[in-house]
N, C-alpha and C positions, 0 to 999 in steps of 0.2 A: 790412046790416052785421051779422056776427056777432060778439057778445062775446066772446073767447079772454083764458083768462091769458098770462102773459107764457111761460111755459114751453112751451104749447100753441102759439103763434105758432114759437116757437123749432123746434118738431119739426118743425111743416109744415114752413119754407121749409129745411130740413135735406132734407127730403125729396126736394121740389123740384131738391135743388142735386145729391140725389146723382143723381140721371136724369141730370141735363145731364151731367153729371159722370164717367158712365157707359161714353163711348165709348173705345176702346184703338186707341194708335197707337204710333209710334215715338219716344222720345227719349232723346236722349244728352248727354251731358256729354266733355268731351276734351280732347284737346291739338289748335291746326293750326298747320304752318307754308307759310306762300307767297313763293315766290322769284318776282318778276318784272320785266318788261323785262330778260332776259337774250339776248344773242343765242342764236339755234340752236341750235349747235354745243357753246354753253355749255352750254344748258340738259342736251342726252344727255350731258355728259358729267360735270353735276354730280348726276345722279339717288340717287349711292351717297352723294353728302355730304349730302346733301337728309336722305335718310333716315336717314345716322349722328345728324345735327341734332336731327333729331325725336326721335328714340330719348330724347332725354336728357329729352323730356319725358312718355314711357312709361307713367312712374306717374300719369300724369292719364286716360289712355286706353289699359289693359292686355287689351283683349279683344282689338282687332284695328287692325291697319294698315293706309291706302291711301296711294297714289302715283298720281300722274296728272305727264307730260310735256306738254306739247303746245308748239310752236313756241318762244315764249320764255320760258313760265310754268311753273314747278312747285307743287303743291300737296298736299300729305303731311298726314294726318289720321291721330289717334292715337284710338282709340275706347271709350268705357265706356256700354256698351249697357244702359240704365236699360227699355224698353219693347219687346217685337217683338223679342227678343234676338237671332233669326235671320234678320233683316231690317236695312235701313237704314244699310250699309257706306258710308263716304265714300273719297271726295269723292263728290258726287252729280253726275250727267251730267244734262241733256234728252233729248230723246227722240233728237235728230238728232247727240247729241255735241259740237253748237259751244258748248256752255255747262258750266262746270265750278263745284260749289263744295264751300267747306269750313265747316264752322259748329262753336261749340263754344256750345249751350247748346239751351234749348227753346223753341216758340214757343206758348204758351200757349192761344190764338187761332185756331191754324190750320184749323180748320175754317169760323169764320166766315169766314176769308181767303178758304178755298177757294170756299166757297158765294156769299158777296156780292162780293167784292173781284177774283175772277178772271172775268174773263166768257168767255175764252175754251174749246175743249176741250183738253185737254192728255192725256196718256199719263205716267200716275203708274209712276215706278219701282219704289218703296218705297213703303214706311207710315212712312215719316219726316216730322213735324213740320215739317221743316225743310225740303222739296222745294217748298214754297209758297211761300217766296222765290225757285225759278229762275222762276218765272211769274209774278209779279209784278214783276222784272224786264224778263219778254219784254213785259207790256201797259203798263210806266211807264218803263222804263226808268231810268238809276241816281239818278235822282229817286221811285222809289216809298215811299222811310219818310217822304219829306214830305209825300206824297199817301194814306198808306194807313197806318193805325195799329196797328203790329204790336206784340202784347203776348209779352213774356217776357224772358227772360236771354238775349243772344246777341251772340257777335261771330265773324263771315266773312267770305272774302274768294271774291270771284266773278269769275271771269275769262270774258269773251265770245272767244272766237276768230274769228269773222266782222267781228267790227268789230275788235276788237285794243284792246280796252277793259276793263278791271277795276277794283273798286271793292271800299272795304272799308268795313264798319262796326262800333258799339261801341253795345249797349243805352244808355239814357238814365241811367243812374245808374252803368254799369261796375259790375255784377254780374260778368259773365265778368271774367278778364283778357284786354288784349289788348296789343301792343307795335310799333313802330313805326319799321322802321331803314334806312340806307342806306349800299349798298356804296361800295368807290371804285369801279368800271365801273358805276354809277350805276343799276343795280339798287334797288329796292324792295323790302322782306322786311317780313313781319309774321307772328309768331309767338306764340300764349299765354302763352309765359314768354321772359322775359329771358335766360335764360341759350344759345337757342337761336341768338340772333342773336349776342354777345358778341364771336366769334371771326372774323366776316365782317363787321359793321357797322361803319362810322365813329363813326356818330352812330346813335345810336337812343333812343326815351322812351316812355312811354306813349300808347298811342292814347288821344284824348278821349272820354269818355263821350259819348252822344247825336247823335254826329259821323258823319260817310259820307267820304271818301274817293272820288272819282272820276279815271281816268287822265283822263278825255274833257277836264277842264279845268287839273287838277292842282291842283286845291284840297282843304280840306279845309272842310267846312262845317255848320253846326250842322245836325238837322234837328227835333230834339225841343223844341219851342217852346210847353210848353204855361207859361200866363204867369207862375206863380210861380217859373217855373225862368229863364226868358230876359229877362222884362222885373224889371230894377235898383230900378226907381220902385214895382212891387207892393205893397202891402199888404192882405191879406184886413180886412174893416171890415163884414160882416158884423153887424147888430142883432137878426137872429131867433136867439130861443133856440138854443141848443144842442142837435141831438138826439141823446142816449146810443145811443139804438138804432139811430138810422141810423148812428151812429159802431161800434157792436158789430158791427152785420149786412155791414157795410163790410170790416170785417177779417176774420170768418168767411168773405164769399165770394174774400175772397184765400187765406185759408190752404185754403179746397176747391179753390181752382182749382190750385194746386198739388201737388198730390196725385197725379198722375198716372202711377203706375210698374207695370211687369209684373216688378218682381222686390221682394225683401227691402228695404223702407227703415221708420225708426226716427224718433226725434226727439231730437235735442238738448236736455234737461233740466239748467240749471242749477241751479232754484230760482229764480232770479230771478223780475219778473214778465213781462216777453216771451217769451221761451222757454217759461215756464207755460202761458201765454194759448196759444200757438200749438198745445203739446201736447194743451192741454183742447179746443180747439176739434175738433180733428184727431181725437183718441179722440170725443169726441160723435158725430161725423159719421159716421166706420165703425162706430158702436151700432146706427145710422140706418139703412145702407148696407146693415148684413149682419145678416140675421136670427141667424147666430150670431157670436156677439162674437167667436171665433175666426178670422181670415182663412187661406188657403192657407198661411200662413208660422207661424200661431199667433197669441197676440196680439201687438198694436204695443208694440213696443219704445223704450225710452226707455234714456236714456244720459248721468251726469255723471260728473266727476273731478273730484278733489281732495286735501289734504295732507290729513293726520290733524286730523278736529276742525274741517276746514270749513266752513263757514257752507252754502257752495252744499250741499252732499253730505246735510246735515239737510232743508233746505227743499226740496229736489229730492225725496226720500222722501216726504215731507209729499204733495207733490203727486200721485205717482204711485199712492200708495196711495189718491187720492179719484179720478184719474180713470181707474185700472184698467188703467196699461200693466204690462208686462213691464221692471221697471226693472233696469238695470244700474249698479251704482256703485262705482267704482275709486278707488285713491290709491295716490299716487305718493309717492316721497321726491324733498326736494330734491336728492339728488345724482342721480337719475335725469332730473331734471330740467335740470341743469345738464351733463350729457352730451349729451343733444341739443338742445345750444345750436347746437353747428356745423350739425348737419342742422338745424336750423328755419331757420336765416338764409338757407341754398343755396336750401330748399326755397321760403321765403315771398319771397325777394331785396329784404329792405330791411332799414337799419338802426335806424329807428324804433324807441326804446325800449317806448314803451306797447307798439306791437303786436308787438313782440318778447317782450314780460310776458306778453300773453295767446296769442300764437301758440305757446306752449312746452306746456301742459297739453294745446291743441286739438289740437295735434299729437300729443298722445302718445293722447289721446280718438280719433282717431281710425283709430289699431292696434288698438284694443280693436276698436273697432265694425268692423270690418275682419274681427275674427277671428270676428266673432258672425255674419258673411253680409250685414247692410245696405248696397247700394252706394248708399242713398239718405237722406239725413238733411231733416227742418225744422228751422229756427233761427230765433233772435228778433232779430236783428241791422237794425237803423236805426231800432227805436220811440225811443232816447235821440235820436237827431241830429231827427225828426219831432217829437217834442213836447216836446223842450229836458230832456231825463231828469237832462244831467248836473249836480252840483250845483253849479257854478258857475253855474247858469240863474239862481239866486234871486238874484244880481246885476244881474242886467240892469236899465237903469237905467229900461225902459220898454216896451211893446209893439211899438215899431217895430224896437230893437234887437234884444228875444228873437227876432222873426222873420227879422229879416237873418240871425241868427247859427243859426237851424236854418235856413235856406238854403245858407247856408256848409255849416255841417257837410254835410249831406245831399248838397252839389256833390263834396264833398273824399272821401265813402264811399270811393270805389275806389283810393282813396290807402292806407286806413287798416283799417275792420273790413271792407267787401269784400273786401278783396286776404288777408286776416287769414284769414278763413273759407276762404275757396276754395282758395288755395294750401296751406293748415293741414291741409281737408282729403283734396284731390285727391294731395297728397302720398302719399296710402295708397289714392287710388281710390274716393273716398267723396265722392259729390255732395251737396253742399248750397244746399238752396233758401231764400229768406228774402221771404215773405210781406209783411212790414212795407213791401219796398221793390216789391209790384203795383204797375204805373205805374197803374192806376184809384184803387188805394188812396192813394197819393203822392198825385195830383190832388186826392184830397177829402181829405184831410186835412193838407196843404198851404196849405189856402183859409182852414182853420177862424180865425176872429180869433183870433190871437196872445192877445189879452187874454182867453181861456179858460184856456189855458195855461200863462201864468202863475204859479211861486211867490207863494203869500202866505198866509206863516205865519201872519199874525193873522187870517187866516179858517177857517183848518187847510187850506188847499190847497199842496198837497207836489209834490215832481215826479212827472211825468207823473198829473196829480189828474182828468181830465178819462177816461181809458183804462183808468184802476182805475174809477173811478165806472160808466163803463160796463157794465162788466162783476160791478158787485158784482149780483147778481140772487138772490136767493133762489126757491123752489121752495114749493108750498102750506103743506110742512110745516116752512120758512121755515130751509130747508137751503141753503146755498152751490149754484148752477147748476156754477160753474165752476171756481172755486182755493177751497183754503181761505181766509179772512181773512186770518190771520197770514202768507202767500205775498203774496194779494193788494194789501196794503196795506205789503208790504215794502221799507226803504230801499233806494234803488239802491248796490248792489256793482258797481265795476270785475269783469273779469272776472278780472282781474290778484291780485283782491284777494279776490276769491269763493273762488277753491280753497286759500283759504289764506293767514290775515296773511304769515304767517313768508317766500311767496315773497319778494313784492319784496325783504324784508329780507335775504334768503340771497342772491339775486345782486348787490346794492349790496356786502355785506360779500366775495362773491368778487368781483368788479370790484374792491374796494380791495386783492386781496392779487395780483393780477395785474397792475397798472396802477399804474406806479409817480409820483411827487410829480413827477421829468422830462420822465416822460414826458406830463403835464399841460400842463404849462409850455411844450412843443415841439411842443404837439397841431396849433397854429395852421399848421404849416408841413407838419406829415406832413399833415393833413389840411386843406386851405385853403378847402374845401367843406362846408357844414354843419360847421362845425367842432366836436366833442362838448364837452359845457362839463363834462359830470362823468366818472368812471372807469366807470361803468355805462355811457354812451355810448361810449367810447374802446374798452373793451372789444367791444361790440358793433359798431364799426366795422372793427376789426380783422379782425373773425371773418369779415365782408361782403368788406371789403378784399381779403380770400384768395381769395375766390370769383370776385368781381368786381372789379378791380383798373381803378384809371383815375377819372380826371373826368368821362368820360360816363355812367358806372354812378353815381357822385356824384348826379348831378342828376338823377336818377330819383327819388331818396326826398327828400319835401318835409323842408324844415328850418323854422326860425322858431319862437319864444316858446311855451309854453305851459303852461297851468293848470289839469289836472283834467279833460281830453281837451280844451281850449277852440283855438279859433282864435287866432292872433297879436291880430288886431282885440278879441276878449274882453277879452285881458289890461289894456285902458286901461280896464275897466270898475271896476277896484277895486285902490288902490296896490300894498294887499298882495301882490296876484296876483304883481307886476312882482320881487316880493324871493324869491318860492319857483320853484328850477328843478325841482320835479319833478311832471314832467305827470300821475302818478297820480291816478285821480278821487279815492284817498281824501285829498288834500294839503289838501281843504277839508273841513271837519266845522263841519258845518249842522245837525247830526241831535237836532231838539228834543226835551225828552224827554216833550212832553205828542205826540209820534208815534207813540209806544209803544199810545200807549190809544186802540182802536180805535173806540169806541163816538163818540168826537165825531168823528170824521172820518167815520162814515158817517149823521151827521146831514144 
């Protein structure tokens, strides 16, 4: 056994991870749409609407288009080629043609797939990621994600032509988007964004997270079952220590394993601390990786926005200048921001206030980064719903409930900062990947006992107290490894509320000069669906309304109570909760002032 300092450890398995790490394949991000059970005749002759449809969602997948006909089924892919840029065009075929698909994300995995999980020989197309699911298909058939544990972001739809059988499915957590509708000649369509089926579907809603889809039974059935996520009764109850480093070393090899691009990608820098974390880790690793800090592209790039005097836009700088990206930092006025309110609502398709707050800045973040060359971004999006960040947590009246309620949250992602991110930024072509939500990563720290993470203030444990801690590591000469302190130990910001007090406030005060006291009053009848209970909602429902008009677009965006990003169920946790309508996280202020001084917190 050799003695290593904590730093010394940290290089090796840095090392280590950059080899594994090492190999280059194909991956993409995109738009699909699949029309099926059409007859024949239908299908050649709907090939030009197929692909007018698709078009509309373009901006997710601006490099190239495919189309595939075959008997009943159409299937049109929109592509943004992150890896292999001259390779890996979809749909993808097998070797013999009877198997067609479409995917829109990556499989992180796929080489273990390839090497342990396929036993057969196959005839590779491409260097696409993604071609490991037609053969894992041919040796399990449309039962393989419940036999074989594919890691990554993805949702596809696979059509067999020999058997007349197709199947779709949706990552465990709905990272991608995916959607889910039906014609009247009783057709099938699933498409990445809402607005492609709109005009053809009856009915259509979200495809469920973790879910498969098979024609062969016409079910739709869970298959991601690992047990804090499926079994209701769970509760992690764990007595051994806590270990920081296995909780650190945890998240470092999610945010490496993500990393995988042959062109220009960057990091999302708030200031906060997940997006911190993510970036710090990410520059360490290419220190590691490349004898010269400089990659092909120059250095890693880093990227916030915000109003004049925002909180994010100081402590984003803070950071970038310790961990040596190339930072970029913008600000916007409110009234630019309030101009592309229409394009955020088309582009993200809901009217959810919160994620309308922060979908407007990331939207506009990611033109910028658009123009600088990155088609690839890291984000820190689901450490609040995994270790209860937000600050209605320090309510929770007990361990069993904090943990229900980061179940919740964490189930609902693809509702809210999923859909938030992805849509926010595929809008401009700009993939974003989000580390916090590795399903290895989820797993373990998922399990962790609730009663770790915990608020309690009279110990000095704050939110997320267990992921700062981990990560506070000092260096020989008892320098910060990773964030500055003051980053590190930093209150959680909305992101709503990060680029700037004065947003929310500017669009509540435009909402009341648009959205008149009748129009309040008669909201319940125009809108009998979620009905918006203030002018900031009404307004934003309107804007949706235009786009998407109807009751089936309605019930696509969840509604019910909320406190401070909380679930309906939080809100009984504390009266007050029950008297304030505005779900901004800053609507609770928690923020002790012995938090400030960092010295007892890092006792």
């Amino acid at each position: 056994v050799f003695r290593r300092s904590r730093t010394q450890l940290c290089s090796i398995r840095f090392i280590l991870a950059a080899y594994f790490t090492s190999r280059s394949f194909t991956l993409v991000m995109c738009g699909i749409l699949a029309i099926l059970g059409l007859s024949p005749d239908v299908a050649k002759s709907m090939r030009g609407t197929a692909v007018a449809l698709s078009r509309r969602m373009r901006h997710r997948g601006p490099d190239w288009s495919g189309c595939i006909v075959w008997e009943n089924s159409i299937l049109v892919h929109e592509r943004l080629a992150i890896v292999d840029v001259d390779n890996g065009a979809q749909p993808i075929t097998n070797e013999d043609k009877s198997i067609a698909l479409a995917v829109n994300g990556e499989i992180y995995n796929h080489k273990f797939l390839e090497e342990k999980e396929i036993k057969g020989s196959y005839q590779y197309s491409t260097g696409s990621d993604c071609e490991c699911l037609l053969y894992l298909y041919e040796e399990y058939g449309t039962s393989f994600l419940d036999k074989v544990s594919v890691l990554g972001m993805y949702a596809f739809v696979l059509y067999d032509r020999k058997k007349g059988i197709f199947m779709a499915a949706r990552d465990p957590i709905g990272i991608c988007p995916l959607y889910m509708g039906c014609a009247a000649d009783g057709s099938l369509w699933f498409a990445s964004e809402m607005k492609s089926l709109i005009d053809n579907c009856e009915r259509y809603d979200q495809f469920p997270p973790g879910c498969v889809y098979s024609s062969e039974d016409h079910t739709t059935r869970q298959f991601f079952k690992s047990q804090w996520f499926s079994d209701p009764q769970f509760l992690p109850t764990g007595t051994s220590e806590l270990l920081l480093r296995t909780l650190r070393e945890s998240l470092e090899e999610a945010v490496i394993s993500h990393m995988m691009s042959d062109v220009q990608y960057g990091m999302l820098l708030s200031g906060g601390l997940d997006s911190s974390l993510v970036a710090s880790i990410a520059a360490r690793h290419l220190k590691v990786r490349n004898a010269d800090p400089e990659s092909s592209w120059g250095r890693l790039q880093s990227f916030c926005i915000g109003l004049e005097g925002s909180p994010d836009l100081i402590a984003a700088k803070k950071v970038a200048d310790m961990i040596g990206t190339k930072h970029h930092s913008w600000k916007f006025t409110i009234q630019e921001g309030l101009d592309a309110l229409d394009e955020v609502i088309r582009h993200i398709e809901t009217y959810d206030i919160t994620t309308i707050r922060a979908s407007t800045p990331m939207y506009l973040l990611a033109r910028k980064i658009k123009a600088c060359g990155p088609k690839m971004v890291l984000s820190g999006e689901g450490a609040d719903e995994i270790f209860g960040g937000y600050l209605y947590f320090h309510k929770a009246p007990n361990a069993t409930e904090f943990h229900e309620e980061t179940v919740r949250k964490v189930k609902d992602l693809y509702k809210f900062d999923c859909l938030r991110a992805n849509k926010s930024m595929m809008a401009w072509g700009v993939e974003v990947r989000v580390p916090f939500l590795d399903r290895k990563f989820l797993d373990y720290a998922m399990t962790i006992n609730p009663a770790e993470k915990m608020i309690r203030a009279s110990e000095k444990k704050f939110e997320k107290y267990i992921l700062r801690k981990a990560f506070d590591v000092d260096d020989e000469n008892g320098n910060p490894v990773y964030l500055p302190k003051e980053v590190l130990w930093r209150q959680k910001e909305q992101f709503s509320d990060g680029v700037g007090y004065s947003w929310i406030d500017s669009l509540q005060s435009f909402a009341d000069q648009q959205v008149s006291e009748q129009q309040m009053l008669t909201a319940r009848f125009r809108f009998p669906v979620n009905t918006p209970l203030t002018k900031e909602g009404y307004l934003f429902r309107e804007i949706f309304n235009r786009h998407y008009p109807g009751e089936v677009a309605a019930k696509t965006v969840p509604g019910g109570p909320s406190i401070a990003c909380s679930t309906p169920t939080a809100i009984k946790w504390d009266q007050s909760f029950a008297n304030n309508a505005d779900p901004s996280g800053r609507a609770i202020s928690i923020h002790d002032d012995a938090y400030s001084d960092k010295e007892h917190i890092k006792d």
